[in-house]
DRENPA-3360 file (N, C-alpha, C; in nm, 2 decimals, always signed):
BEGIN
1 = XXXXXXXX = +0.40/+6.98/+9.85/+0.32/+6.92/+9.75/+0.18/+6.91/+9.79 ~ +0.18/+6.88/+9.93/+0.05/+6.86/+9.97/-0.04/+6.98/+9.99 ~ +0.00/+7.14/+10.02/-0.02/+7.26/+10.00/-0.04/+7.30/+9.85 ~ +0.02/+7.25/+9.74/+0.00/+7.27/+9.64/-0.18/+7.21/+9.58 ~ -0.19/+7.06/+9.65/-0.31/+7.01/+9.57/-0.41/+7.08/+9.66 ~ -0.41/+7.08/+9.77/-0.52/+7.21/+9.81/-0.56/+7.27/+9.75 ~ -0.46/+7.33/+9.70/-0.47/+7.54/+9.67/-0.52/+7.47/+9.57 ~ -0.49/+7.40/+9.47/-0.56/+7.36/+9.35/-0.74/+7.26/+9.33;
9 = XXXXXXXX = -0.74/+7.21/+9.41/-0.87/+7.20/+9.44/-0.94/+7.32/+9.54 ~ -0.94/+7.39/+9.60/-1.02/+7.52/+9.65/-1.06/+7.59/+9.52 ~ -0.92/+7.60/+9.43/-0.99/+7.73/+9.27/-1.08/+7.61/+9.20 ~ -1.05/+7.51/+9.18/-1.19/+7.40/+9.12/-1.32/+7.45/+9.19 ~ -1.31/+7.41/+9.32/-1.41/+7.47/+9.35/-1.52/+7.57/+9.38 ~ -1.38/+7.65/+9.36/-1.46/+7.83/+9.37/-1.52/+7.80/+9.23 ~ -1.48/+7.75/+9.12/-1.48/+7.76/+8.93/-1.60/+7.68/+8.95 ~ -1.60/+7.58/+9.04/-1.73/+7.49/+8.99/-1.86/+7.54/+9.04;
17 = XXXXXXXX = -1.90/+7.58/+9.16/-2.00/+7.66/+9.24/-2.05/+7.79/+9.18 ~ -1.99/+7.88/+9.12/-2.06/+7.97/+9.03/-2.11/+7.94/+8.88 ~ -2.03/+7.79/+8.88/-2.08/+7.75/+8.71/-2.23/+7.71/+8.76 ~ -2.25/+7.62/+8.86/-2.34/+7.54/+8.89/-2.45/+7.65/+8.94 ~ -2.41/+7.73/+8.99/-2.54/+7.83/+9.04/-2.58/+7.91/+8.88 ~ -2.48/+7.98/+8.79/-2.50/+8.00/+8.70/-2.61/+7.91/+8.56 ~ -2.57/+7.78/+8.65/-2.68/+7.67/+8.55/-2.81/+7.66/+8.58 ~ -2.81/+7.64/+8.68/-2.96/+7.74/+8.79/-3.01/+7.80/+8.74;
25 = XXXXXXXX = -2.94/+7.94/+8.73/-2.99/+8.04/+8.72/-3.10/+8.02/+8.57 ~ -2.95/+7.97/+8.45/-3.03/+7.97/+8.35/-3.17/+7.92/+8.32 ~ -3.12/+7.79/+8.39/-3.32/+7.66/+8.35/-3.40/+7.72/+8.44 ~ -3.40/+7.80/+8.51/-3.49/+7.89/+8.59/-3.56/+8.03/+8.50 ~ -3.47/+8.11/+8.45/-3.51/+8.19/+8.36/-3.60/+8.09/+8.24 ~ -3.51/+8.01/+8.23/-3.59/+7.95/+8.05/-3.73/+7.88/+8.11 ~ -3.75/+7.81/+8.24/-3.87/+7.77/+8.31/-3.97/+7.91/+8.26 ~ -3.92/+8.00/+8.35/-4.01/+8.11/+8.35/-4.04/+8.16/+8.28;
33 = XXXXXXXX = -3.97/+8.19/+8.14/-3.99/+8.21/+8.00/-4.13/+8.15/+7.94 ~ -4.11/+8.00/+7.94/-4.22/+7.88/+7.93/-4.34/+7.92/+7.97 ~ -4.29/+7.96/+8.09/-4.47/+7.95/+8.20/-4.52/+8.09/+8.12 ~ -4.46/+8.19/+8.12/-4.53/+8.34/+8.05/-4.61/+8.32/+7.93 ~ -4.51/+8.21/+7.86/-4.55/+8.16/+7.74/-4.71/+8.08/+7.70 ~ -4.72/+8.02/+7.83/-4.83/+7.93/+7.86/-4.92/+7.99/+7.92 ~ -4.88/+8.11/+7.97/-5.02/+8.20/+8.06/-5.07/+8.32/+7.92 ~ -4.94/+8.32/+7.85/-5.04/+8.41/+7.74/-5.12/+8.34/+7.64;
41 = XXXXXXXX = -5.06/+8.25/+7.60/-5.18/+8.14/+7.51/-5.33/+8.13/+7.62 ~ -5.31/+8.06/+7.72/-5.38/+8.05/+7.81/-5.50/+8.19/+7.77 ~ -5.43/+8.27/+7.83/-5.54/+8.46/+7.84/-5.58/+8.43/+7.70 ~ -5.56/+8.39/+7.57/-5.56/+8.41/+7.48/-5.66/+8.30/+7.40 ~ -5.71/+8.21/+7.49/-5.84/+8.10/+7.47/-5.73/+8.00/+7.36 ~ -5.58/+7.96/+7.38/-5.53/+7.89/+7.26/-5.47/+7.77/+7.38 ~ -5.58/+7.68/+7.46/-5.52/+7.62/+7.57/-5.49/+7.48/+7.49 ~ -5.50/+7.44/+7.41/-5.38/+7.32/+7.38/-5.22/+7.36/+7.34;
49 = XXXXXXXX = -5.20/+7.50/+7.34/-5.05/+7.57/+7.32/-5.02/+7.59/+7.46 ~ -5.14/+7.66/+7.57/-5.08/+7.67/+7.70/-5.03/+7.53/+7.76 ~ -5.11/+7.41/+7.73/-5.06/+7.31/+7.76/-4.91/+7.31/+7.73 ~ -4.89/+7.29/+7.58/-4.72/+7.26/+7.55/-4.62/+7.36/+7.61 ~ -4.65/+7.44/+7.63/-4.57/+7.57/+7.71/-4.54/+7.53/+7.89 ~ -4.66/+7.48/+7.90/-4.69/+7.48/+8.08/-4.59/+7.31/+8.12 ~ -4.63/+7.25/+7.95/-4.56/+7.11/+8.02/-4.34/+7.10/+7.98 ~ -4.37/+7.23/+7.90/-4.17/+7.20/+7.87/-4.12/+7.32/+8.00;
57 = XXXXXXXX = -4.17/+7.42/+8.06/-4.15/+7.47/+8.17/-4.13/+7.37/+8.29 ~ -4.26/+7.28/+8.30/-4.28/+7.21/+8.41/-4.17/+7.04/+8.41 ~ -4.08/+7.09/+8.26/-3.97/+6.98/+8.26/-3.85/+7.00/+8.32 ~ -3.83/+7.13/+8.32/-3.73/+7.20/+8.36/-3.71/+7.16/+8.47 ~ -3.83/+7.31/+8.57/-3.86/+7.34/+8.68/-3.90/+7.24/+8.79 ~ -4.00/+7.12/+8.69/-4.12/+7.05/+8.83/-4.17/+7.15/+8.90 ~ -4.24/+7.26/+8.91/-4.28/+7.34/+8.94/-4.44/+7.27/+8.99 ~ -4.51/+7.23/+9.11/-4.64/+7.20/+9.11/-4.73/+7.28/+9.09;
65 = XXXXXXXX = -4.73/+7.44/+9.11/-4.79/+7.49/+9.02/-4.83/+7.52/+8.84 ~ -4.72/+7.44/+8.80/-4.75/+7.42/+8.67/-4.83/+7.29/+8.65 ~ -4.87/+7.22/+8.73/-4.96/+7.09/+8.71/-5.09/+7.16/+8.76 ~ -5.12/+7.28/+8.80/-5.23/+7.36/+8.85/-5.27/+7.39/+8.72 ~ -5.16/+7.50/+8.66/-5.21/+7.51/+8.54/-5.25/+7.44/+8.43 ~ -5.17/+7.32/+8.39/-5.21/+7.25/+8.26/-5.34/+7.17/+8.34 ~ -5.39/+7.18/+8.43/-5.51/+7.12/+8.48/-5.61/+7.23/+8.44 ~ -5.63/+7.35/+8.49/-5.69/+7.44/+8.44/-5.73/+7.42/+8.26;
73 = XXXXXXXX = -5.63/+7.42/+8.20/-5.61/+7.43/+8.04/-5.68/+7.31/+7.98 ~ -5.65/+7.20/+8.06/-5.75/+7.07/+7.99/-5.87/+7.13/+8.06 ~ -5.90/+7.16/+8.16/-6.04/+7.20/+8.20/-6.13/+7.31/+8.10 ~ -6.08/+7.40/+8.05/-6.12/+7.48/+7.99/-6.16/+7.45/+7.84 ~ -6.07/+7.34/+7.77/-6.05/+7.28/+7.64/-6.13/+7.15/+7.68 ~ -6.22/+7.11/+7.76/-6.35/+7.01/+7.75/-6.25/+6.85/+7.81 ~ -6.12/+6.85/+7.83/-6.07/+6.69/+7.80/-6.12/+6.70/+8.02 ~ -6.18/+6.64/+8.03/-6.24/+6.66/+8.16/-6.13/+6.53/+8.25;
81 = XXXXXXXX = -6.09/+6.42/+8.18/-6.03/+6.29/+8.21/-5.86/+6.37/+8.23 ~ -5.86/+6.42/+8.14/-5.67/+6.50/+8.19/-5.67/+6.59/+8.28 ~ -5.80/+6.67/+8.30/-5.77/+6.77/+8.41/-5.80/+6.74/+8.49 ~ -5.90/+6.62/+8.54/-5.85/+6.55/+8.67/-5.74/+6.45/+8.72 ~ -5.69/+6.41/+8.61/-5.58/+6.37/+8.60/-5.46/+6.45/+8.67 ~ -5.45/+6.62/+8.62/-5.37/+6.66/+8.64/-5.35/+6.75/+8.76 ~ -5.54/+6.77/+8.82/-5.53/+6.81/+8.92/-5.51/+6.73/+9.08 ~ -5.56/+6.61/+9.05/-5.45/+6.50/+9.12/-5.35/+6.51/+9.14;
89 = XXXXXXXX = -5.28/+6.49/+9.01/-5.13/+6.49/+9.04/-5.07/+6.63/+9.13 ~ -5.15/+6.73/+9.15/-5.11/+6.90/+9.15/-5.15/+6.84/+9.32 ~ -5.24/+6.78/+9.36/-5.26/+6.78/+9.52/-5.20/+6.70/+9.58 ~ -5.13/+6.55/+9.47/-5.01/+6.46/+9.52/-4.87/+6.52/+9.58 ~ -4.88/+6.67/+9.47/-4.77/+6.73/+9.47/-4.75/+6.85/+9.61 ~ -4.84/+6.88/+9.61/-4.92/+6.99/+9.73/-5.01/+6.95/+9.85 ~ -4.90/+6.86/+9.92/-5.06/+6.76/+10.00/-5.11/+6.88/+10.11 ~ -5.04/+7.01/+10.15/-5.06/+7.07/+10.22/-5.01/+7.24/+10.20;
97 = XXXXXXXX = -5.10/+7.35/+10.20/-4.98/+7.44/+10.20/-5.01/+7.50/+10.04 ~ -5.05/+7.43/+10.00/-5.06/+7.50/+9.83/-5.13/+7.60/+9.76 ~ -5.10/+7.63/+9.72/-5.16/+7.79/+9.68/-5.32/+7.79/+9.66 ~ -5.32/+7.65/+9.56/-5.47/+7.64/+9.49/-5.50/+7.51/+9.54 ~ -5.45/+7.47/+9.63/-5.53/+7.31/+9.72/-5.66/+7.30/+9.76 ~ -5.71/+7.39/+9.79/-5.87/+7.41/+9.84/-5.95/+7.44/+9.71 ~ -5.91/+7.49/+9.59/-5.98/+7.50/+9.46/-5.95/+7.41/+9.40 ~ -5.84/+7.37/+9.35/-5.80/+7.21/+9.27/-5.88/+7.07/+9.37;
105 = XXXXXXXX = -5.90/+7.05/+9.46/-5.97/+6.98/+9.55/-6.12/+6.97/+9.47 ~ -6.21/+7.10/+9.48/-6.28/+7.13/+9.38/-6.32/+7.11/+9.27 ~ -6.23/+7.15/+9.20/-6.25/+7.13/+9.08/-6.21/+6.93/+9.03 ~ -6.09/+6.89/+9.11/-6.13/+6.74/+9.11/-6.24/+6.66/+9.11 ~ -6.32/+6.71/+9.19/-6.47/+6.66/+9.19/-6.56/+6.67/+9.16 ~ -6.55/+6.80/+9.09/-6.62/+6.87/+8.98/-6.57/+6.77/+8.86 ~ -6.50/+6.75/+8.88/-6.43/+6.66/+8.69/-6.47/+6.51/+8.72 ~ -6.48/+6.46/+8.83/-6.51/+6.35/+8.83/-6.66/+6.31/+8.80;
113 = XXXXXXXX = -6.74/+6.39/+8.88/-6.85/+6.41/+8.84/-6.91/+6.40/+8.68 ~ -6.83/+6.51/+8.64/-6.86/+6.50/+8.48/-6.79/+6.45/+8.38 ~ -6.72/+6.34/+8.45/-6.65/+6.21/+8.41/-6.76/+6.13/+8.41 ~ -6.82/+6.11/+8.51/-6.93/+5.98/+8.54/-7.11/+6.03/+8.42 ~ -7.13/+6.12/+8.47/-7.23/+6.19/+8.37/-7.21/+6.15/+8.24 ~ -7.06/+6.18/+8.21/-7.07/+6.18/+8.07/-7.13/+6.02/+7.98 ~ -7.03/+5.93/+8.08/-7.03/+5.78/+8.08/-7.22/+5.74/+8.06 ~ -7.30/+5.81/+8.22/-7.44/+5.79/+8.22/-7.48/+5.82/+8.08;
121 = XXXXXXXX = -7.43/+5.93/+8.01/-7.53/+6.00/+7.92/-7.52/+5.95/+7.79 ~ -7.37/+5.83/+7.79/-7.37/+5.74/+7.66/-7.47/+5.67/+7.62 ~ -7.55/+5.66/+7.49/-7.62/+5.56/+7.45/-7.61/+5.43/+7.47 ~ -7.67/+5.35/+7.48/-7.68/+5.17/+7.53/-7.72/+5.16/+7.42 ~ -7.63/+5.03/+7.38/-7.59/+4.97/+7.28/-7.75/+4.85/+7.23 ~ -7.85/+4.87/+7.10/-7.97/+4.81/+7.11/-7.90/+4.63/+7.11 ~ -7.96/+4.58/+7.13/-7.96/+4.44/+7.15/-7.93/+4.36/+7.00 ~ -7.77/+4.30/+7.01/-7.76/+4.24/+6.89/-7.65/+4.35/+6.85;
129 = XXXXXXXX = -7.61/+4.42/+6.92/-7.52/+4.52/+6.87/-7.36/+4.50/+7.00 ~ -7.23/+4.49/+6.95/-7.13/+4.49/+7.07/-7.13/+4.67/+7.10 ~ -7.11/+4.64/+7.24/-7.07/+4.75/+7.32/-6.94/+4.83/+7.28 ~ -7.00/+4.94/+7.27/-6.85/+5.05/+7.27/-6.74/+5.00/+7.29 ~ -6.57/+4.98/+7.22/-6.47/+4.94/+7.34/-6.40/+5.06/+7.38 ~ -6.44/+5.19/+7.31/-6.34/+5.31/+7.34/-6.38/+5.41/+7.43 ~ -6.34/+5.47/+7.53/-6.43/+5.60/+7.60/-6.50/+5.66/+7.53 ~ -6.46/+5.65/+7.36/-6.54/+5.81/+7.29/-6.66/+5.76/+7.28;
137 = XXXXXXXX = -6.72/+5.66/+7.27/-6.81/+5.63/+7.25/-6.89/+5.62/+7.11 ~ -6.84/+5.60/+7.04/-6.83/+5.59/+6.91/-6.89/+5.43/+6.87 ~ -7.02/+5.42/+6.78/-7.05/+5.32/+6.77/-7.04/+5.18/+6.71 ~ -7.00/+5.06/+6.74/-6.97/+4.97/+6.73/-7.04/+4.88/+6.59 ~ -6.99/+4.82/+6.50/-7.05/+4.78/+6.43/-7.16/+4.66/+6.46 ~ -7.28/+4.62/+6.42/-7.32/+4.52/+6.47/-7.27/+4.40/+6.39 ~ -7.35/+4.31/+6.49/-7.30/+4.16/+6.48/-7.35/+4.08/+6.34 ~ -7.27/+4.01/+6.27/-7.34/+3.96/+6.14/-7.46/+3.85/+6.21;
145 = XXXXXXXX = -7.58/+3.82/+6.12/-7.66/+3.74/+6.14/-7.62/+3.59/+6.15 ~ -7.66/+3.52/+6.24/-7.59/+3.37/+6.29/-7.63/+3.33/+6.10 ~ -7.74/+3.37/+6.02/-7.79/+3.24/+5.91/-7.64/+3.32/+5.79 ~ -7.58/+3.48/+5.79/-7.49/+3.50/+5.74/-7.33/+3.42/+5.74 ~ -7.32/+3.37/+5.89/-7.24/+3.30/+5.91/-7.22/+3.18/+5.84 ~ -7.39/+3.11/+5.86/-7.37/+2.98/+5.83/-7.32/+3.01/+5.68 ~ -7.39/+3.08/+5.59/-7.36/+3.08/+5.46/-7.22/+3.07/+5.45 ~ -7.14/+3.23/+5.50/-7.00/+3.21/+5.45/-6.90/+3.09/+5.48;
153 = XXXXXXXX = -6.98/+2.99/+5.61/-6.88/+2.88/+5.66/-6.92/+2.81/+5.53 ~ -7.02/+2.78/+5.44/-7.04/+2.66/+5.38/-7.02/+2.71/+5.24 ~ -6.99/+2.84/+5.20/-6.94/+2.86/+5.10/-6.75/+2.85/+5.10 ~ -6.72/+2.91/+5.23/-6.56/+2.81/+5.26/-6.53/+2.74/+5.24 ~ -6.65/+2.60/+5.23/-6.58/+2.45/+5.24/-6.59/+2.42/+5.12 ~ -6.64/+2.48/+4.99/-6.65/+2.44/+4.88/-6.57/+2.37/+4.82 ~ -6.56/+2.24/+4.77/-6.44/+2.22/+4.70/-6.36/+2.24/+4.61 ~ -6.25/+2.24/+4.55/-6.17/+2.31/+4.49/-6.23/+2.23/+4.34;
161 = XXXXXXXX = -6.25/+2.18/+4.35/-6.30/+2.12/+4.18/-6.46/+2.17/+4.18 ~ -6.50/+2.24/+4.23/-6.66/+2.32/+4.18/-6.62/+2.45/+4.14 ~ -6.51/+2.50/+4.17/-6.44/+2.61/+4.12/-6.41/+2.63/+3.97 ~ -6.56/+2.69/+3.92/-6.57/+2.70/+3.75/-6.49/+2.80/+3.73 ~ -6.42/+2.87/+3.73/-6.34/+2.94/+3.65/-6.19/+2.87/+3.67 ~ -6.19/+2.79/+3.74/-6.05/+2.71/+3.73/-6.07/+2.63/+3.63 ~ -6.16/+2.59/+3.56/-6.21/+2.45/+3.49/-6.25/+2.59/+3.36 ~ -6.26/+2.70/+3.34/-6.26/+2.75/+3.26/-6.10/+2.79/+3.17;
169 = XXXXXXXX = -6.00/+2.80/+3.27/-5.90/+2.82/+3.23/-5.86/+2.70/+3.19 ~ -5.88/+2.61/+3.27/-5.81/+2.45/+3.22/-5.89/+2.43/+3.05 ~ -5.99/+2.42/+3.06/-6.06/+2.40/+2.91/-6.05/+2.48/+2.79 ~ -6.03/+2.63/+2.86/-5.91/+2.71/+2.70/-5.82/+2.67/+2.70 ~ -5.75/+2.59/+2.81/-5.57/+2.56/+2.74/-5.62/+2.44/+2.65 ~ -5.72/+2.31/+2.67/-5.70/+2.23/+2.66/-5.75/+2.29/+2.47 ~ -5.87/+2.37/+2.46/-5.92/+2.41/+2.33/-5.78/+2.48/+2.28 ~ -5.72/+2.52/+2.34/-5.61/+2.66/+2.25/-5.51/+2.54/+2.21;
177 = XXXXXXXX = -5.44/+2.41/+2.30/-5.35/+2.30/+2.24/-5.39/+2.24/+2.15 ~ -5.53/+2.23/+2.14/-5.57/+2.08/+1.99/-5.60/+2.21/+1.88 ~ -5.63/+2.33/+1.90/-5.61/+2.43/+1.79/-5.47/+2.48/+1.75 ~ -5.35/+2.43/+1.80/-5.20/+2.46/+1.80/-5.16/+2.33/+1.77 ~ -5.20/+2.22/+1.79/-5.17/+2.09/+1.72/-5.25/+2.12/+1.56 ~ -5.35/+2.12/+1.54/-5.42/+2.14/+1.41/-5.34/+2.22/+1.31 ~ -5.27/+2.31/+1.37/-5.22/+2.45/+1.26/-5.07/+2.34/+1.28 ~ -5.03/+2.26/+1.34/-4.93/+2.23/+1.32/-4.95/+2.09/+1.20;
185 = XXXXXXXX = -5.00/+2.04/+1.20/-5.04/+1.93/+1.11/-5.08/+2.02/+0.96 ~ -5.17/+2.08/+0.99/-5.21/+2.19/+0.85/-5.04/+2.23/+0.75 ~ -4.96/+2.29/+0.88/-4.83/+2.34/+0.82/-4.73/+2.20/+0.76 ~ -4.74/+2.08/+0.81/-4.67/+1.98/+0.79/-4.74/+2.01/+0.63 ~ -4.88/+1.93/+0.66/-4.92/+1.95/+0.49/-4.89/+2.03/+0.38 ~ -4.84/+2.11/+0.42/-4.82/+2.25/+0.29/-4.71/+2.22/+0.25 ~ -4.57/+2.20/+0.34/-4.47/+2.16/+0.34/-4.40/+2.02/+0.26 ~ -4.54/+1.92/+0.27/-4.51/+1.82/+0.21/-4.56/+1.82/+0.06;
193 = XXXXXXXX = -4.67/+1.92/+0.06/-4.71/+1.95/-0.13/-4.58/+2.05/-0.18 ~ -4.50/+2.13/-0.10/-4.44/+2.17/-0.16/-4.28/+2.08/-0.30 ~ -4.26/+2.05/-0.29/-4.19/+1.94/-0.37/-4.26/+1.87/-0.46 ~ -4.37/+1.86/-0.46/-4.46/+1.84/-0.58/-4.57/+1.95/-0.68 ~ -4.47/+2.04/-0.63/-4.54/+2.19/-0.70/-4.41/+2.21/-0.82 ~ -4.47/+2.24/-0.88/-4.39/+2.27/-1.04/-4.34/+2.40/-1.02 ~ -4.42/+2.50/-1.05/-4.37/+2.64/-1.03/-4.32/+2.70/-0.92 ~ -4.19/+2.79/-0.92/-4.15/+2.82/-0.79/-4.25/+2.92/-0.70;
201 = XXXXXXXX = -4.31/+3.04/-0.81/-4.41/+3.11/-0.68/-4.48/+3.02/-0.61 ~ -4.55/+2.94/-0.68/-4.64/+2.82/-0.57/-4.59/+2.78/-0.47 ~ -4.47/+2.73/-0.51/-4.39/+2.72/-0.38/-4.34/+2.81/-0.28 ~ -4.31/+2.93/-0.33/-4.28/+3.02/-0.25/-4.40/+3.04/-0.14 ~ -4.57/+3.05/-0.20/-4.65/+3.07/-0.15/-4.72/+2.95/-0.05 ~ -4.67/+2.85/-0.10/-4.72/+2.71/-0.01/-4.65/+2.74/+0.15 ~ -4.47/+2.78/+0.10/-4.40/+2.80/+0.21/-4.44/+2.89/+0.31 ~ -4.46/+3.02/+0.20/-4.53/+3.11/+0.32/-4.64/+3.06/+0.39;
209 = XXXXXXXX = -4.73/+3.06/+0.33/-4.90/+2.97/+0.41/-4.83/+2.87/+0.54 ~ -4.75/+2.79/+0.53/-4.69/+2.69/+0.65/-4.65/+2.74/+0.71 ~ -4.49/+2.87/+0.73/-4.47/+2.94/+0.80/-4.58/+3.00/+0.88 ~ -4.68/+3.06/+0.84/-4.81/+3.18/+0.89/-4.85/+3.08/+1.01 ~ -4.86/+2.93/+0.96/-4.98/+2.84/+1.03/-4.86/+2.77/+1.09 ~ -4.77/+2.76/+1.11/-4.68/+2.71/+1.18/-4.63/+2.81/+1.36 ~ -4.68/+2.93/+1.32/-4.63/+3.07/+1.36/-4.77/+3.04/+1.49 ~ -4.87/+3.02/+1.39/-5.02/+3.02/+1.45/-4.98/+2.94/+1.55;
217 = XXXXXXXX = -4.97/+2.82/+1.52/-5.00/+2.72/+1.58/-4.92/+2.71/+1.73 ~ -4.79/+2.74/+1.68/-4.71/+2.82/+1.82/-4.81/+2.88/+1.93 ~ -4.84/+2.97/+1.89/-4.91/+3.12/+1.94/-5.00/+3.05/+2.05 ~ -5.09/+2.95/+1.97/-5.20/+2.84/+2.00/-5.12/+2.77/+2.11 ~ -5.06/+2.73/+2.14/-5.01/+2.63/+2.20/-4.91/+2.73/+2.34 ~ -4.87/+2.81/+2.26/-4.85/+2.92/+2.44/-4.96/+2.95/+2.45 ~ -5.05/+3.02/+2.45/-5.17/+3.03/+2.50/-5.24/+2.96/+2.54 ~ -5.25/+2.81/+2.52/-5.32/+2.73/+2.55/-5.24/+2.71/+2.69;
225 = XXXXXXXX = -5.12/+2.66/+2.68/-5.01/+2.70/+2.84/-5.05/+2.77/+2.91 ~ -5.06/+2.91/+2.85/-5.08/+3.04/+2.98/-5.24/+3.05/+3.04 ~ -5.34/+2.94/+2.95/-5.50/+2.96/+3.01/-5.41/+2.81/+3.11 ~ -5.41/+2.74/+3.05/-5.41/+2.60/+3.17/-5.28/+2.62/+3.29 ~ -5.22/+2.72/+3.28/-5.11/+2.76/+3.46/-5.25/+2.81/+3.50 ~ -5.38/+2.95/+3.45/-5.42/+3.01/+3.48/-5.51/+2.92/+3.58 ~ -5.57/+2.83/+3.50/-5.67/+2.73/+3.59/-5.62/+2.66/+3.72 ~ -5.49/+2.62/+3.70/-5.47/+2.53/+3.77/-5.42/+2.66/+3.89;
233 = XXXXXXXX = -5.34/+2.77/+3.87/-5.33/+2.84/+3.95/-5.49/+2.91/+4.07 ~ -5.56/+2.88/+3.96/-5.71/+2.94/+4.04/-5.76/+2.79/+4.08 ~ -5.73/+2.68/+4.04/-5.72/+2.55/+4.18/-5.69/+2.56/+4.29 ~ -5.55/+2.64/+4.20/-5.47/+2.59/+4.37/-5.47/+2.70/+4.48 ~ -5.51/+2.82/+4.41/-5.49/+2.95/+4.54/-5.64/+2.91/+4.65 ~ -5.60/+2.88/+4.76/-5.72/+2.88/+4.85/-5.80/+2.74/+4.82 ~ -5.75/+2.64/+4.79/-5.83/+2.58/+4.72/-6.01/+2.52/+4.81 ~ -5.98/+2.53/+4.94/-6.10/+2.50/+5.01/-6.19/+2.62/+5.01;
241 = XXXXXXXX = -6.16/+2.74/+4.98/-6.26/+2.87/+4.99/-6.32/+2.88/+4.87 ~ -6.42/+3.04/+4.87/-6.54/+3.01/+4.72/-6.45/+3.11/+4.63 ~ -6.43/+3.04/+4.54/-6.37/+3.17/+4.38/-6.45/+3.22/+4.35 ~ -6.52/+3.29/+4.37/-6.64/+3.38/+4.27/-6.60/+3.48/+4.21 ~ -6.54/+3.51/+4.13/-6.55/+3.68/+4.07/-6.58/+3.74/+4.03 ~ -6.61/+3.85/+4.05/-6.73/+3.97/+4.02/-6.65/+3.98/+3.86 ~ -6.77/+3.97/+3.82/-6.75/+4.04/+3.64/-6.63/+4.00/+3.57 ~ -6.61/+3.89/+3.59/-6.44/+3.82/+3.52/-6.49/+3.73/+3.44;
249 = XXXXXXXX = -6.36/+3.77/+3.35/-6.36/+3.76/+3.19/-6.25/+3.64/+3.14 ~ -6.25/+3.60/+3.07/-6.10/+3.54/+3.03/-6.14/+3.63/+2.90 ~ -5.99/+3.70/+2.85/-5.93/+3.74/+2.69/-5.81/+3.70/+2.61 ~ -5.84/+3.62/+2.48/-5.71/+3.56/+2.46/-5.68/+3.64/+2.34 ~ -5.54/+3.65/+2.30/-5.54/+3.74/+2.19/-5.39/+3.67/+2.14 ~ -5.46/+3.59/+2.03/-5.34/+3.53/+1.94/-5.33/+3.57/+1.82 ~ -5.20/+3.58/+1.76/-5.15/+3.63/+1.61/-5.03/+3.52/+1.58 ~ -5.02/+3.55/+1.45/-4.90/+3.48/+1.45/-4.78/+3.51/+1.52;
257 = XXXXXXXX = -4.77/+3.68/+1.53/-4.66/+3.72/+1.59/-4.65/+3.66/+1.77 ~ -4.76/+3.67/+1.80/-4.77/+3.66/+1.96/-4.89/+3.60/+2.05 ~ -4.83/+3.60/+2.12/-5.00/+3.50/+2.18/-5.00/+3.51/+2.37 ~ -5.14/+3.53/+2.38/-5.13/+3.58/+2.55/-5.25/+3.56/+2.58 ~ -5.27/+3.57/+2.73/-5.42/+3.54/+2.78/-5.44/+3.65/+2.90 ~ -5.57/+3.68/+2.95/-5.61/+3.78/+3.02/-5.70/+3.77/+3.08 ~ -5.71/+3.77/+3.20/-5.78/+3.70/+3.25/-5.81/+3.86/+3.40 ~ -5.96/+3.89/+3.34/-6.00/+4.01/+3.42/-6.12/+3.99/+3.55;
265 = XXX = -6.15/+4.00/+3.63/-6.21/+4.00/+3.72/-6.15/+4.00/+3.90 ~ -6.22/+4.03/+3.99/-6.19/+4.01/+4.12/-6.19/+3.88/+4.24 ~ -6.11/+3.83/+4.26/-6.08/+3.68/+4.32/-6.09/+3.68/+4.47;
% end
């Protein structure tokens, strides 16, 4: 039995040692596939492609000469901060012995250099203006004027009852309700001459006229509703900041059929 599990672990591991060299073999070929891939972009002035080539080879492989090359590649494509970056990494990788140690050394310090230059040769920010926060150097907005400040702090504190367009909407509801009480009293009236009308068209016509102003008066009276939520709602949103709105309108549009309010501008 014990001659048996031998013999059967020895063929495991003849089976497993040629798989495992055979898996080698492969990520070595597909490495070096990568890197050809990334030296012909490279010859070919397309060095943000030699990069992606030089960096899925150099995933495989770890190859330190592939941190040689994608340092070259940002060198050549202007990013001066990566290819010292990566020629670092390439002499961390090569402290001795490396193909391109005495040139990547070089060119390190060449990149640093024109790291620092570049920084010197940024514009300074005039006085009253914040400083760059990004390497690119891209300019910073300036600072609002301390007297802009003060304004917007004291247009903030405004209080919520100087807020005329809330007291505009409140005052259409309050005019659209006693114009929807009126049509309602109007309609009572018609209603009560009718029984003292002799002829039936008259009556028929009295009735209609009450219905119409009865209809109205409705209409009047939701719309007067929908301006007075509108005010009280423009009370209450924010109520300590300034409501000013550019070019706002109230539009009310009553019929007997229907009745609504519109209320146009920016808050």
């Amino acid at each position: 039995m014990r001659t048996f599990f031998f013999l059967l672990l020895s063929i495991a591991l003849c089976v497993a040692r040629p798989a495992r060299a055979d898996d080698k073999a492969e990520r070595t070929k597909k490495s070096d596939a990568f890197w050809l891939e990334g030296n012909k972009a490279h010859d070919m002035g397309r060095f943000d492609e030699a990069v992606t080539w030089f960096e899925r080879a150099y995933q495989i492989s770890e190859d330190p000469e592939l941190l040689h090359n994608m340092a070259q590649a940002h060198r050549q494509a202007g990013r001066y901060e990566r290819a010292f970056f990566f020629y670092n990494a390439y002499l961390r990788k090569k402290k001795t012995g490396g193909q391109h140690t005495e040139q990547a050394q070089k060119w390190a310090d060449e990149m640093q250099k024109l790291i620092e230059d570049q920084k010197k040769a940024q514009p300074q920010p005039p006085p009253g203006v914040v400083a760059p926060a990004n390497a690119g150097g891209a300019a910073a907005p300036a600072t609002a004027p301390a007297a802009s400040k003060s304004a917007a702090g004291a247009r903030a504190k405004r209080p919520w009852y100087k807020n005329k367009w809330g007291w505009v909407g409140v005052g259409a509801g309050v005019l659209a309700f006693g114009a929807g009480g009126a049509y309602f009293v109007s309609a009572d009236g018609l209603r009560d001459d009718i029984p003292r009308v002799t002829f039936e068209a008259e009556r028929v016509r009295l009735r209609k006229d009450a219905d119409g102003r009865g209809k109205m008066g409705l209409s009047l009276v939701v719309a007067g509703g929908a301006a007075l939520a509108a005010g009280v709602v423009l009370f209450a949103v924010n109520p300590g900041a300034s409501i000013e709105p550019t070019g706002a309108r109230v539009s009310f549009d009553v019929t007997p059929e229907h009745a609504g309010i519109i209320i146009f501008g920016r808050f």
